[in-house]
C-alpha positions as a printed Julia matrix, in Angstrom:
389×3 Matrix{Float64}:
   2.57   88.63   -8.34
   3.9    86.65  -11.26
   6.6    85.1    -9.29
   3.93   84.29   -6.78
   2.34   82.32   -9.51
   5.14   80.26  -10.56
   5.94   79.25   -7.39
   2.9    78.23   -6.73
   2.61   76.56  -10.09
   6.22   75.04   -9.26
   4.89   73.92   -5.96
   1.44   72.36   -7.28
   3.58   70.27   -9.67
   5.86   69.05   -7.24
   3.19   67.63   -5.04
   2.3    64.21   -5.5
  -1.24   63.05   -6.61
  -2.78   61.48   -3.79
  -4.89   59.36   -6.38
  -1.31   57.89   -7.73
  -0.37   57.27   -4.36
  -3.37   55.36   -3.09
  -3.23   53.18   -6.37
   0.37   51.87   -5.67
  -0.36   51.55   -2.15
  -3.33   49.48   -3.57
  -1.35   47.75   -6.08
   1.47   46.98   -2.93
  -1.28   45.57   -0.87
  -2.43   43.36   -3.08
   1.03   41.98   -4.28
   1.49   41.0    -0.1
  -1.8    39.52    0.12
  -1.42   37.12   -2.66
   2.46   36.47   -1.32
   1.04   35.26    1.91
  -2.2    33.39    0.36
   0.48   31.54   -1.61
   2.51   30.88    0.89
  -0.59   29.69    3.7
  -1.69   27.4     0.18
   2.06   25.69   -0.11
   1.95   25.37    3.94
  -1.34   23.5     4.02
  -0.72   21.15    0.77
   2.67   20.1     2.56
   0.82   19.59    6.01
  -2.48   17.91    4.67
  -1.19   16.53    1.63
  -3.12   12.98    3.39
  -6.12   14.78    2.51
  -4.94   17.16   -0.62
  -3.55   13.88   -2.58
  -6.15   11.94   -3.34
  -8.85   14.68   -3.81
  -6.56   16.54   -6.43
  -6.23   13.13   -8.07
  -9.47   12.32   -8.24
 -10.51   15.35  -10.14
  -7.38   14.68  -12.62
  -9.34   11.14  -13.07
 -12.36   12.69  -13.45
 -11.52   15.21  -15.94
  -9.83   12.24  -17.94
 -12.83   10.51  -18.24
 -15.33   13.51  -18.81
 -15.1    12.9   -22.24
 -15.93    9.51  -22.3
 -19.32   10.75  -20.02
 -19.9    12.87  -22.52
 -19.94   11.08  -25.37
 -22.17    8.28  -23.87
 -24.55   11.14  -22.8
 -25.09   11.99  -26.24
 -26.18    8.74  -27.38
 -28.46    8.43  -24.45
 -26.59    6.39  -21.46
 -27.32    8.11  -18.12
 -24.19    9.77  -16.7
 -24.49    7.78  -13.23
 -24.1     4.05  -15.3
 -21.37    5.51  -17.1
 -19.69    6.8   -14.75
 -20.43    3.5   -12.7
 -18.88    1.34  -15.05
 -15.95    3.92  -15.71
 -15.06    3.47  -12.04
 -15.53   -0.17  -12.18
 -13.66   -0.48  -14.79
 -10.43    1.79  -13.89
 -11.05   -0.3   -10.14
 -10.86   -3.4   -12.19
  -7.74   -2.05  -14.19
  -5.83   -0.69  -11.44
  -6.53   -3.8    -9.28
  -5.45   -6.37  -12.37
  -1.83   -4.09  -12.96
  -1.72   -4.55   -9.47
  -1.92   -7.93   -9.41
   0.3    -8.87  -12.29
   3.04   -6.59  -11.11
   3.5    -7.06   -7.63
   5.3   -10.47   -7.74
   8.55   -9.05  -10.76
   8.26   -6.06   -8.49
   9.33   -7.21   -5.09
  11.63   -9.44   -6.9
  13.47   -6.82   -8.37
  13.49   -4.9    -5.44
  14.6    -7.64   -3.21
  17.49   -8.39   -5.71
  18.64   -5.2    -5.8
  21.92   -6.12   -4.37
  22.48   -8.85   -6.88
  21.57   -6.82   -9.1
  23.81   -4.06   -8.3
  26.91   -6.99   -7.96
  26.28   -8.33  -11.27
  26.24   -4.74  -13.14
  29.62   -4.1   -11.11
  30.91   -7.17  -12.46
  29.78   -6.88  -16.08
  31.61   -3.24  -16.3
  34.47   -4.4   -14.67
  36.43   -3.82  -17.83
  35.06   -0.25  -18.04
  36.64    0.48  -14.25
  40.1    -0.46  -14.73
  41.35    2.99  -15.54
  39.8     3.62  -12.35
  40.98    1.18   -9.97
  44.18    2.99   -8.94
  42.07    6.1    -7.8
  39.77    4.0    -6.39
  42.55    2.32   -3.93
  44.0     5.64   -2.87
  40.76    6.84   -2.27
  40.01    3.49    0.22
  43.86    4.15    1.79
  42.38    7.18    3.33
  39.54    6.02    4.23
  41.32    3.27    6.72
  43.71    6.45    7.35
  40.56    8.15    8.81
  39.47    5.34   10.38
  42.37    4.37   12.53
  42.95    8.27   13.49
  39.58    7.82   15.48
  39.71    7.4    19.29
  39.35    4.38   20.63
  36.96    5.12   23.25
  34.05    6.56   21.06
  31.31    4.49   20.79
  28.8     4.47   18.09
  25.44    4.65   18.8
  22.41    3.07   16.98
  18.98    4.49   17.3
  16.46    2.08   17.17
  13.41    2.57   14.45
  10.19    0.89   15.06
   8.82   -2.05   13.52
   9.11   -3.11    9.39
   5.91   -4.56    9.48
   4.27   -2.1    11.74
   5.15    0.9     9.43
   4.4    -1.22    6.14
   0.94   -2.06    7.44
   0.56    1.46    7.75
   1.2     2.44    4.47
  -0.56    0.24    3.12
  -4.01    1.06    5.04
  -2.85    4.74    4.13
  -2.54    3.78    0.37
  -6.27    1.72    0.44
  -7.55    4.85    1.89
  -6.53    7.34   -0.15
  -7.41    5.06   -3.31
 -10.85    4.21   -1.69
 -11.18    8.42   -1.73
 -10.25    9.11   -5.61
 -12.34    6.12   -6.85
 -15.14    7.38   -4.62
 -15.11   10.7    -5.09
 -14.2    10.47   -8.66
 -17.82    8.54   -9.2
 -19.49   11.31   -7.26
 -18.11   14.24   -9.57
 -18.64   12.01  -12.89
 -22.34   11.47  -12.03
 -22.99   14.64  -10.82
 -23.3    15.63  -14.35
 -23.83   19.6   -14.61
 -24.76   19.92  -11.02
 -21.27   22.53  -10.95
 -22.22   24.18  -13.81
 -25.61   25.04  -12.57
 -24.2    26.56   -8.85
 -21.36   28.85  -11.22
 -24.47   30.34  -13.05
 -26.13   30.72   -9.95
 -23.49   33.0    -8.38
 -23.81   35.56  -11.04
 -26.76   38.19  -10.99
 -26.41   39.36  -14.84
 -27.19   37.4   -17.81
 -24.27   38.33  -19.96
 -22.3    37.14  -16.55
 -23.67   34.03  -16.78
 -23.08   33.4   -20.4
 -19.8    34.31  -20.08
 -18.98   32.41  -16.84
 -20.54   28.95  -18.41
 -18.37   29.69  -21.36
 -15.21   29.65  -19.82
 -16.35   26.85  -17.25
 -17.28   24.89  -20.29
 -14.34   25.51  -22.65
 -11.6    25.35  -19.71
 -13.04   21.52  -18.93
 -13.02   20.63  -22.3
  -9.22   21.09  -23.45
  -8.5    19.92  -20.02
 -10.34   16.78  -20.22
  -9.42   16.08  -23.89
  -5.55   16.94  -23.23
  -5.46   14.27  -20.02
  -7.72   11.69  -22.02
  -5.43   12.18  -25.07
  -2.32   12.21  -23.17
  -3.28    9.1   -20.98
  -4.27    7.01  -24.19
  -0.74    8.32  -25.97
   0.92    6.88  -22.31
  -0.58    3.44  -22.81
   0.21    2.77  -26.13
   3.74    3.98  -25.71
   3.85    1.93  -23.28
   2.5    -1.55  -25.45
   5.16   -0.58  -28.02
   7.56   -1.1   -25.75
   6.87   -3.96  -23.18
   5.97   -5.91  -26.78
   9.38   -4.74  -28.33
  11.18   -5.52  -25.33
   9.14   -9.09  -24.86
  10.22   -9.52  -28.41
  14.49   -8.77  -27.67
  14.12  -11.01  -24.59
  13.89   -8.6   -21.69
  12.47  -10.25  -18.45
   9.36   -8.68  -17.58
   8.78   -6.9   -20.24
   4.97   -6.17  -18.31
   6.95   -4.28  -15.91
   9.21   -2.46  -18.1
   6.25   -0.9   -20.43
   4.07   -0.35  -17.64
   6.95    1.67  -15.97
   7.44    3.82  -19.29
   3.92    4.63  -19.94
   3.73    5.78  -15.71
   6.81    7.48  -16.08
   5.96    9.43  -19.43
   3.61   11.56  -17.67
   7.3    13.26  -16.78
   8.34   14.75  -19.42
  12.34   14.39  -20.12
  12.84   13.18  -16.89
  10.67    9.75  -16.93
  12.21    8.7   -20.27
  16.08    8.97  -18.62
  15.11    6.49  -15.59
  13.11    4.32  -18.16
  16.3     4.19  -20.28
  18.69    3.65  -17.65
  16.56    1.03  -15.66
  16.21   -0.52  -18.51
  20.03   -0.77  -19.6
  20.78   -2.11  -15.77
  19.15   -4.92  -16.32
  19.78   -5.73  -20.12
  23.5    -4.96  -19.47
  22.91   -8.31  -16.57
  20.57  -10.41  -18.37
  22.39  -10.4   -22.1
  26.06  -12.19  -22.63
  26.55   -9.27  -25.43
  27.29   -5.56  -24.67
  26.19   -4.69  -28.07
  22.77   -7.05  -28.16
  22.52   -5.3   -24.59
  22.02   -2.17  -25.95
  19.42   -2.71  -28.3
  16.7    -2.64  -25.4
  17.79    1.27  -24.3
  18.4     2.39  -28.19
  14.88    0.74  -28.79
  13.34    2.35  -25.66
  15.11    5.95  -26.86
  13.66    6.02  -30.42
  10.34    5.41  -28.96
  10.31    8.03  -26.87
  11.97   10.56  -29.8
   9.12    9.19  -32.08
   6.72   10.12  -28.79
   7.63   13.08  -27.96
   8.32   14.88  -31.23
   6.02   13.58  -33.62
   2.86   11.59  -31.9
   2.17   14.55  -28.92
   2.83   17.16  -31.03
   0.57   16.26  -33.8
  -2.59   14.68  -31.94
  -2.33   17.11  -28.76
  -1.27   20.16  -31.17
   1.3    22.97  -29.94
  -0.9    25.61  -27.85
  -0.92   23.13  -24.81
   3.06   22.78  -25.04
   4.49   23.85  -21.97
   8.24   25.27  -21.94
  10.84   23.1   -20.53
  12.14   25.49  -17.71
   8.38   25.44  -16.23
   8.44   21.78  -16.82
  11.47   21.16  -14.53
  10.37   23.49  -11.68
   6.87   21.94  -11.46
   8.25   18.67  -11.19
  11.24   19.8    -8.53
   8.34   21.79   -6.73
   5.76   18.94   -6.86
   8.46   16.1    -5.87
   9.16   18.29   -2.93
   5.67   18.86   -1.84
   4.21   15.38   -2.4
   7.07   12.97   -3.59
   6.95   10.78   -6.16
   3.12   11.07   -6.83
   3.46   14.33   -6.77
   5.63   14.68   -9.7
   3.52   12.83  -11.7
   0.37   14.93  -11.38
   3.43   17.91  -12.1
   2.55   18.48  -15.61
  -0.79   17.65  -15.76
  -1.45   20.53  -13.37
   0.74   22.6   -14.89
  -1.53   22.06  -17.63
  -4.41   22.58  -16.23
  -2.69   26.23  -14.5
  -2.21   27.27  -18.06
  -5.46   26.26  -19.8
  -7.07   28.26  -16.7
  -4.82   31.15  -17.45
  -5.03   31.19  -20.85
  -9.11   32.39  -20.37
  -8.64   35.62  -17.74
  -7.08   38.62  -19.28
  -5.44   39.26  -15.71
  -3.5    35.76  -15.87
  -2.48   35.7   -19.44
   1.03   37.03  -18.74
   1.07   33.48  -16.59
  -0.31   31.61  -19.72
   2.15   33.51  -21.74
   5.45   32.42  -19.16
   4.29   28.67  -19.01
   3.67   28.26  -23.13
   6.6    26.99  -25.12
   8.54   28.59  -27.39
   6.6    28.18  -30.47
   3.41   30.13  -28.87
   5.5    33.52  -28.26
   7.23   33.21  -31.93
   3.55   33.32  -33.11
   2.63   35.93  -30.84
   5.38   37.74  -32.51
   4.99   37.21  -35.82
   1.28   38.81  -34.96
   2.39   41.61  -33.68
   4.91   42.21  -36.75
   1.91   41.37  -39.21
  -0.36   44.0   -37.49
   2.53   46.43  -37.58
   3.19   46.33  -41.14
  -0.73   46.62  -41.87
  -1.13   49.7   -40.22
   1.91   51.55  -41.76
């Protein structure tokens, strides 16, 4: 009888619990779900990125501009004028840089060649030691070229039209700008019209409260970061069209106008700013050294940027680490090109902040925040430790 037992007892405890087993086969479900939602998501934003674009920008503007509604609300202008004249204004803006920049644009792109020859030319001196490798290397090129057969032919594909493909990129571009101004005046002077259907969708009270709170507090540091970040842009990039004006640059307009874009990626925007900018010092100075003074100039204001100004006004919880940094903007660039990795850390930003106020996506929060956010964490945990020993 007692052996009876024990096997039995042996038996019972080698079963599995069917409640364990229907939780991970739970858990596994869920983990393929979200895989494939993620996946369908990344499908249609490559696919319909004509339509995904501009709508996902147009919420970035609005959030940038939220706080400027809001603060006119409070001293008693109606949210439609403001938001009126904010459009209007960013129209008027947009439509002026336009303007101003088109003509040094095309003229640096069409000189790109002579541009390209002159550089060549001016670091002539620096390619000497490379000459002889460069010959051997052109030796086997004609090598490879003779070696061909004679009969092959090469064959050119024809590719439609230059203007025909520009005049449809640019009806493409007024459209999809007509859409974020639009829509970004709709969403500005909607006023709490959102806020109103989220407390709708809850049945409890405490749901509600809770729901508005988050709503509230996750479009606040949103819309102050992008304001913040935006004004920080612009007057990074005065300080250095006016510096550059003042060394001699040509087009100094263009050349802080690209920084202050181009600052919106991190790292990355301030190395083509720097070398764009040496190109064409290095062509439009007689002096290497004086040459180099509108790079150096460009790099301390971008040091002083990025580790003093940021950090100080926009404060360290909304610091992103540098290995998320770099994906988003690979991912983005991949998805929607060069616009794409522009709105890369502002999303990223926004992914966090959104994170940051669910318990279930905190480890995400956690994975995106820099360094200085976990050593805190740490030190908190330490603290607590100590206390209760």
């Amino acid at each position: 009888m007692k052996a009876d037992h024990t096997a039995s007892g042996a038996g019972a405890a080698e079963s599995p619990d069917p409640r364990v087993a229907a939780r991970a086969d739970t858990h596994l479900m869920r983990s393929l779900l979200v895989g494939i939602f993620l996946f369908m998501a990344i499908y249609a934003l490559y696919f319909a990125r004509a339509f995904f674009m501009p709508v996902i920008l147009a919420f970035l503007l609005t959030l940038t501009l939220t706080p400027i509604v809001r603060f006119l609300r409070k001293h008693g202008v109606p949210e439609v004028v403001s938001a009126t004249l904010l459009v209007v204004l960013s129209v008027c803006i947009f439509a002026t840089a336009g303007y101003l920049l088109s003509s040094p644009v095309i003229d640096l792109i069409n000189n790109t060649s002579a541009i390209g020859q002159q550089l060549s030319e001016r670091l002539a001196q620096f390619r000497r030691p490379f000459e002889r490798i460069m010959q051997i290397a052109h030796e086997l090129e004609g090598l490879a070229e003779t070696s061909q057969e004679p009969d092959v032919q090469k064959v050119a594909v024809a590719q439609s039209g230059i203007l025909s493909s520009a005049a449809g990129n640019i009806l493409s571009a007024g459209t999809s700008i007509t859409i974020i101004f639009v829509l970004s005046l709709f969403l500005l002077a909607s006023g709490t019209m959102f806020y109103e259907k989220i407390i709708q969708s809850f049945a409890r009270l405490s749901e509600k409260k809770r729901a508005l709170r988050v709503v509230y507090d996750v479009e606040r540091e949103i819309s102050n970061y992008l304001l913040t970040v935006a004004v920080i842009n612009v007057g990074l990039g005065t300080v250095i069209g006016l510096g550059l004006w003042g060394l001699g640059m040509p087009n100094p307009l263009v050349w802080g106008t690209m920084a202050a874009l181009l600052n919106f990626l991190p790292y990355v925007g301030a190395l083509i700013t720097i070398v764009l900018v040496s190109v064409i010092a290095l062509i439009s100075f007689d002096s290497i050294s004086y040459a180099l003074l509108a790079p150096a100039f460009v790099l301390l204001c971008d040091v002083v940027e990025g580790q003093f100004v940021t950090p100080m006004v926009v404060g360290r919880r909304l610091e992103i680490n540098a290995v998320a940094i770099f994906i988003a903007i690979a991912f983005w660039s991949w998805l929607w090109g060069f616009v794409g990795a522009l709105m890369a850390v502002p999303l990223l930003v926004v992914i966090k902040v959104f994170c940051d106020h669910f318990d279930g996506l905190s480890h995400v929060g956690n994975f995106l925040a820099a360094q200085q956010t976990v050593v805190v964490e740490e030190d908190a945990v330490e603290e607590t430790g100590k206390a209760k020993a």
